[in-house]
matplotlib code that plots the C-alpha trace (Angstrom):
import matplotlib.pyplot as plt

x = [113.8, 111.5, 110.0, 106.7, 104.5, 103.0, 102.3, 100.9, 102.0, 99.6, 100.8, 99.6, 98.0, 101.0, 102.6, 104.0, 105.0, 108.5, 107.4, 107.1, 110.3, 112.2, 109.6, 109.6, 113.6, 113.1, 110.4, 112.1, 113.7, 110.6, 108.1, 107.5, 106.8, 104.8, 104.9, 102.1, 101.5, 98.4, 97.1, 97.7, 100.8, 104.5, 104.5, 101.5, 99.0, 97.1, 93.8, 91.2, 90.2, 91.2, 88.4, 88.2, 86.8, 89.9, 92.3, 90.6, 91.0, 94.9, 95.1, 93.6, 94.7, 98.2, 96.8, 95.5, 98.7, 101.2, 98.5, 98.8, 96.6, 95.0, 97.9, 98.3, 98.3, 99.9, 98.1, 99.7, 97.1, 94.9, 96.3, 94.2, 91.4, 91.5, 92.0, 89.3, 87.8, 88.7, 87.5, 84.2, 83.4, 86.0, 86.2, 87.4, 91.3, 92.7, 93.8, 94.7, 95.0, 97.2, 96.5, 99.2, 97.8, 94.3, 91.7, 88.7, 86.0, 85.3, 83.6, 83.4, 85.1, 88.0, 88.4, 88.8, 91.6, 93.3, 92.9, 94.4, 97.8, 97.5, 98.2, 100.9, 101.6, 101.6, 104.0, 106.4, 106.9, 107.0, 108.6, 110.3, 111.7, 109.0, 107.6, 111.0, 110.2, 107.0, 107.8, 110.2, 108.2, 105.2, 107.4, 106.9, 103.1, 102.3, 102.6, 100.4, 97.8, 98.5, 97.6, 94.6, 92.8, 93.7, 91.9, 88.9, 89.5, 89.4, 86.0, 84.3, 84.7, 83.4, 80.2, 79.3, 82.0, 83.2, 83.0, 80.0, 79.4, 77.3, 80.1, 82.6, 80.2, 80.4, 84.1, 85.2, 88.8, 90.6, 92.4, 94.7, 94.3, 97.4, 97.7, 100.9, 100.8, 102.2, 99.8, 98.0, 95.8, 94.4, 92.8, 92.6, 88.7, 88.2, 90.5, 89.3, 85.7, 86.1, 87.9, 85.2, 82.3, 84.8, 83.5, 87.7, 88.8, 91.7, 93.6, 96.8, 98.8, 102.2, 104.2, 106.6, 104.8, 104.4, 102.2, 104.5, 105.8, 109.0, 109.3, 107.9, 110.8, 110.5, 111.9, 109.1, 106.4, 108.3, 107.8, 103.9, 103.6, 105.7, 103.6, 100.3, 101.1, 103.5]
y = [107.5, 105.5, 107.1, 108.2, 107.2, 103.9, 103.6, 100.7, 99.8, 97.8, 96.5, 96.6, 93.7, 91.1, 92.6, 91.7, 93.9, 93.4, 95.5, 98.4, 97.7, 100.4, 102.9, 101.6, 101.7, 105.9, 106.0, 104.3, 107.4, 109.0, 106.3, 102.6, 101.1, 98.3, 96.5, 93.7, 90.9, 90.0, 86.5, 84.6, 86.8, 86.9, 83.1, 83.1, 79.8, 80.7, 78.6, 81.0, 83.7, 87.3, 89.2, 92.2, 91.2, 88.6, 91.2, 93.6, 90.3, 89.9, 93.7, 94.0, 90.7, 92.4, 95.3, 93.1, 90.9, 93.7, 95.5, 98.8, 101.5, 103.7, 103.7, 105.6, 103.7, 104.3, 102.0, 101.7, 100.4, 97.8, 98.7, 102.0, 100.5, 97.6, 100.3, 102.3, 99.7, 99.0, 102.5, 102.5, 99.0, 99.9, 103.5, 103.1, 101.3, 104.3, 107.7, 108.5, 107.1, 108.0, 106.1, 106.3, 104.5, 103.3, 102.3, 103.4, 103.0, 99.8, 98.9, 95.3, 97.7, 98.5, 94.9, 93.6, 96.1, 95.6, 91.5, 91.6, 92.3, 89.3, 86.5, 84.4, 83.0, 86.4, 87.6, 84.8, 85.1, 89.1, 90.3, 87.0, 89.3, 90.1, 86.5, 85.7, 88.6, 86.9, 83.4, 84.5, 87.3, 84.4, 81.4, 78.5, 79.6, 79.4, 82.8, 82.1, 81.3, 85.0, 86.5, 83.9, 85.4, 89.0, 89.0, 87.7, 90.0, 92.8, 91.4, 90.6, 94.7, 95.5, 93.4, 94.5, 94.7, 97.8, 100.7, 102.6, 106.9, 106.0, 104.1, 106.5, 109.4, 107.6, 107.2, 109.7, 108.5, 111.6, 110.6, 112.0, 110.2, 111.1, 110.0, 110.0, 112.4, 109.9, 107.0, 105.1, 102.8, 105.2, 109.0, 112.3, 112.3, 109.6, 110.1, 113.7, 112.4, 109.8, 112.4, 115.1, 112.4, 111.3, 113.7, 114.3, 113.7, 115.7, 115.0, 115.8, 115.5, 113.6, 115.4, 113.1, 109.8, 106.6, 103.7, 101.3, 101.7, 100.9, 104.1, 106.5, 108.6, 108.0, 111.4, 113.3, 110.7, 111.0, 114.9, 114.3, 111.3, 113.3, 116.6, 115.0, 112.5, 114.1]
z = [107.3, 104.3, 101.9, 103.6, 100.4, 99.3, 95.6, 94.4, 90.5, 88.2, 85.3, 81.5, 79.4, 78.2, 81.5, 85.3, 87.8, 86.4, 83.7, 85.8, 87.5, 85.9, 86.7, 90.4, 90.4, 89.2, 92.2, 95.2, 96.3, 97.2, 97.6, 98.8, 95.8, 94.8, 92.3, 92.0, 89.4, 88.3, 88.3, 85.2, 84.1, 84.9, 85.2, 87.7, 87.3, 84.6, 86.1, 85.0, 81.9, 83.2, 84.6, 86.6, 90.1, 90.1, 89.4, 92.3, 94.7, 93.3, 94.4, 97.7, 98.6, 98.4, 100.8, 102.9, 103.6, 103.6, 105.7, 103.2, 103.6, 101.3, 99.1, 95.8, 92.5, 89.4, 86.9, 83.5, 80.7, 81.7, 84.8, 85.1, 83.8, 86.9, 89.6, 88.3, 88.8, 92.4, 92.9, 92.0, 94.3, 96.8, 97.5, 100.8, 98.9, 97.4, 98.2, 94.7, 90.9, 88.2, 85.2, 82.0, 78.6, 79.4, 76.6, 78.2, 75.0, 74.4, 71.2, 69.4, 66.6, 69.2, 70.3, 66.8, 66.1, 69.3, 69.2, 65.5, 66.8, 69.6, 67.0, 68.7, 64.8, 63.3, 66.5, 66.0, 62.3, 62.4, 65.6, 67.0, 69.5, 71.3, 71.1, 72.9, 75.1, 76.2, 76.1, 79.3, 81.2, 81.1, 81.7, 82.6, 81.8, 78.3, 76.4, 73.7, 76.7, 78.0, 74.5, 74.1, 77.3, 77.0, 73.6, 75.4, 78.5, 75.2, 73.6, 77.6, 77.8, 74.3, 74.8, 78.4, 80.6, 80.7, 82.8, 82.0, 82.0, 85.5, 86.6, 86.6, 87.8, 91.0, 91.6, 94.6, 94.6, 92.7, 89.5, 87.1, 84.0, 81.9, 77.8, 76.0, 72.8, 70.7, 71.9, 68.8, 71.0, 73.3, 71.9, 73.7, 73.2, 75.5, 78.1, 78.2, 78.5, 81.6, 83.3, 82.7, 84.4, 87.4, 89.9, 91.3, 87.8, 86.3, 82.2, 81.8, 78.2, 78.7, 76.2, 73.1, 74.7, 72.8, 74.4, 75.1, 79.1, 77.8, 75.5, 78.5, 79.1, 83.3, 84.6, 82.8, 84.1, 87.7, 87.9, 87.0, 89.7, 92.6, 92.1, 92.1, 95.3, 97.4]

ax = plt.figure().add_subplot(projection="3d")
ax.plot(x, y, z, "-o")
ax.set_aspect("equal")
plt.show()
């Protein structure tokens, strides 16, 4: 018999759903797991600048076709921030949220820092690695496109796109926001806040965390996901 379980899985900024895929493979046992891509990454068309109500249609699109039901998401960085999102104009979508990683405060400040490290030049000449990296998840798109409109996907939610206090007061969907104790992008402070104004909104600390997905140690994050959705 299947797993019983839908979960979707939303990938992070520079991302695809084959950056979840090692999470999903930890997952499969217990779930049917989904991992989507969002438009623009994973050598999608890039045909438009990232914005939220594209990446709700990529989402329930998805639902929609593979006629999914109130499934549970696990949304990883920008991710968490787009099925919060969903949420809060489609509360109807989601049974439950788990988010890993998300910036939720969203300054020009913030934006400046974050859009500092998204210099393709800078990326090539000091971690040529991860340029390669990029240059394949995104192919045949452009990568340096990718970075180009996720800095302006970053300054769009400094300067009056983000999710507001309001906002998240009225998000029914119950969510379990969960920050890595190691994470340098995202603080405690504000993922403690957002989940104090969600009105079904729960914080959890994910112990010896970095950001990156890559560096999540999946077991732990697996024993956090199971208990909460099962």
């Amino acid at each position: 018999m299947p797993p019983p379980n839908n979960l979707i899985l939303l990938h992070g900024a520079l991302g695809s759903g084959e950056q979840c895929q090692a999470f999903a493979n930890v997952l499969s046992s217990q779930f049917r797991v989904h991992p989507i891509t969002f438009s623009g990454h994973g050598g999608l068309p890039i045909t438009q600048p990232y914005r939220l109500p594209q990446m709700t249609l990529d989402v329930l699109r998805y639902l929609d076709e593979q006629q999914i039901d109130q499934p549970k998401v696990f949304g990883y960085s920008m991710g968490g921030y787009v099925a919060a999102y969903i949420a809060l104009h489609h509360p109807d979508r989601f049974s439950h949220i788990t988010t890993l990683g998300t910036k939720w405060d969203w300054t020009p400040e913030t934006a400046d820092k974050e859009t500092r490290m998204l210099n393709p030049d800078v990326i090539e000449e000091k971690v040529p690695q991860f340029a390669r990296m990029l240059e394949q998840r995104h192919r045949p798109e452009d990568w340096r496109k990718v970075l180009e409109y996720t800095a302006d996907f970053m300054y769009k939610l400094a300067n009056g796109m983000a999710l507001q206090q309001s906002d998240f007061e009225k998000i029914t969907t119950p969510m379990l926001i969960l920050r890595g104790d190691q994470d340098n992008m995202v603080t405690e402070v504000e993922s403690k806040q957002v989940a104090r104004w969600l009105p079904n909104g729960n914080f959890q600390t994910l112990p010896d965390t970095p950001h990156p997905i890559e560096k999540v140690d999946y077991g732990k994050l697996l024993d956090v996901v199971r208990s909460e959705v099962l």
